[in-house]
N, C-alpha and C positions, 0 to 999 in steps of 0.2 A: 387599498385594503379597507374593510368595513371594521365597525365595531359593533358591539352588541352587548345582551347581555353576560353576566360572568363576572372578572375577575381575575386578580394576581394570587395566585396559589402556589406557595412553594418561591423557594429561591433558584433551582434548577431548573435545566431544559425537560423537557415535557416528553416522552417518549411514547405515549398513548395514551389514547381519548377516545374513549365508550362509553353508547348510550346504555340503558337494560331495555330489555324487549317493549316496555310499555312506556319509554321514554318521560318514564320520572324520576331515576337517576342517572349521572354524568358522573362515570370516574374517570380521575386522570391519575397517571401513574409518574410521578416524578423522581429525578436522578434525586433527592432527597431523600433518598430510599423510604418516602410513602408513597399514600395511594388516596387522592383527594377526591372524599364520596357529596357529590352535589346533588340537592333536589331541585327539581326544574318544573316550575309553576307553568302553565299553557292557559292560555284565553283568560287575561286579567284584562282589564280594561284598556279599548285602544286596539286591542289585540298584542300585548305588552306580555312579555315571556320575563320571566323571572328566575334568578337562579344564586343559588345561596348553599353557603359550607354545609354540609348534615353532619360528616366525619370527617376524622383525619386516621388513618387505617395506618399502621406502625408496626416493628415489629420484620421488616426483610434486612437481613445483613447484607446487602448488596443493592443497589436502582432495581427498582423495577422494571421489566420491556415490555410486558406482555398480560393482559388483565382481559378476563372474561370474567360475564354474571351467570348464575343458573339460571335457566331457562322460565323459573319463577320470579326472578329478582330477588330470591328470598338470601342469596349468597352471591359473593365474589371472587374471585381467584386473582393471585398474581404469582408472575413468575419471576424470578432475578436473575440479574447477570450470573450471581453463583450458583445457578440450578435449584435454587429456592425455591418451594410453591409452599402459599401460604393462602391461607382461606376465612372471611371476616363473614357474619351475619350483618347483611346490609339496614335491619333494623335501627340497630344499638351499636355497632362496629365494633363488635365481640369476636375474635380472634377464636377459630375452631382448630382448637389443638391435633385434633385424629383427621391428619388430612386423606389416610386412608377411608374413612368414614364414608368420603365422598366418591368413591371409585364409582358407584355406577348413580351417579349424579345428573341428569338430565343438563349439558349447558346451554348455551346460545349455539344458534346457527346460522353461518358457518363456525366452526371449531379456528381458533388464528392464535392458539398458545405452542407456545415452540417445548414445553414440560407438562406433560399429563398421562394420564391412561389410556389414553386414545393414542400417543402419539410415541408410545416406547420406541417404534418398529423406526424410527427419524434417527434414531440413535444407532444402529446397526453397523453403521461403515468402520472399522476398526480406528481409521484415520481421522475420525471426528473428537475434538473435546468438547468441552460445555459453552466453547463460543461459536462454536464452528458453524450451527443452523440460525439462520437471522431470522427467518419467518415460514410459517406455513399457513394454508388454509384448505380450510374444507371444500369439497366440488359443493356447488346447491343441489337443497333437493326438486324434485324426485327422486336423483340417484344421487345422494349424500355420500358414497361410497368412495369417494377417493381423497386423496391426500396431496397437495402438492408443495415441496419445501424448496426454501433456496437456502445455497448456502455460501460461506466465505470464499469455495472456490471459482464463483462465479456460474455453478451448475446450480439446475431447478430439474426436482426427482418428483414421480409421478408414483404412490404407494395405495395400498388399501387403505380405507379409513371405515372404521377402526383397525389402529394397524398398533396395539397391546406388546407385539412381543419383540425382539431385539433379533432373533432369526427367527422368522415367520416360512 
């Protein structure tokens, strides 16, 4: 195992770790139910990478699993074990109340949150509750258009993306 730079963030396991598209911040999404926003210095001296707390993101009654940035880095998302989506301004770690606001929000690609507007259509199978899908992810582009989830029955479902609606 290497080490490097970074750090102990949080007293829990770590359930995901993303960069934002321009690789100057690092969230990590901890069973502490936050969401540790890091800035990540590139070409210091040595060639010496740097990386230090910016925020501590608060605020999901449940762990977080699942955390994507807008496509700007100007926002974050996280999802919870209890179907929670909560949404911070990655500036100042200001908590955006109208997670509606965001519906047609440009995010990262690929799309890998298991709760969004993209992804209502994952929720369809009558027999699913809110633990039931473990992960999806978006096809890459060119063709961004599909969807692929797996879930606790040991099945992985092939859907439209965006796939918005619950019967499609």
């Amino acid at each position: 195992g290497g080490s490097g730079p970074g750090g102990r963030f949080g007293c829990e396991r770590m359930s995901e770790v993303l960069f934002s598209a321009d690789g100057a911040l690092l969230a990590a999404a901890c069973w502490d139910q936050t969401v540790y926003l890091l800035r990540v210095r590139q070409g210091l001296a040595d060639g010496q990478v740097e990386v230090k707390l910016h925020k501590v993101l608060s605020g999901n009654s449940s762990s977080p699993t699942c955390i994507m940035f807008s496509a700007d880095g100007e926002y974050i998302m996280s999802n919870s074990k209890d179907m929670q989506i909560l949404v911070w301004r990655t500036k100042d770690g200001a908590r955006q109340r109208a997670t509606s606001a965001f519906r047609d929000t440009r995010w990262q690609t690929p799309w890998t949150c298991v709760i969004g507007w993209p992804t209502i259509g994952v929720w369809a199978d009558p027999d699913y509750d809110g633990t039931d899908v473990k992960s999806v992810c978006q096809s890459h582009p060119p063709d961004g258009g599909y969807l692929a989830m797996g879930d606790d029955k040991g099945c992985v479902k092939l859907l439209r993306f965006p796939s918005p609606f619950v019967d499609p």
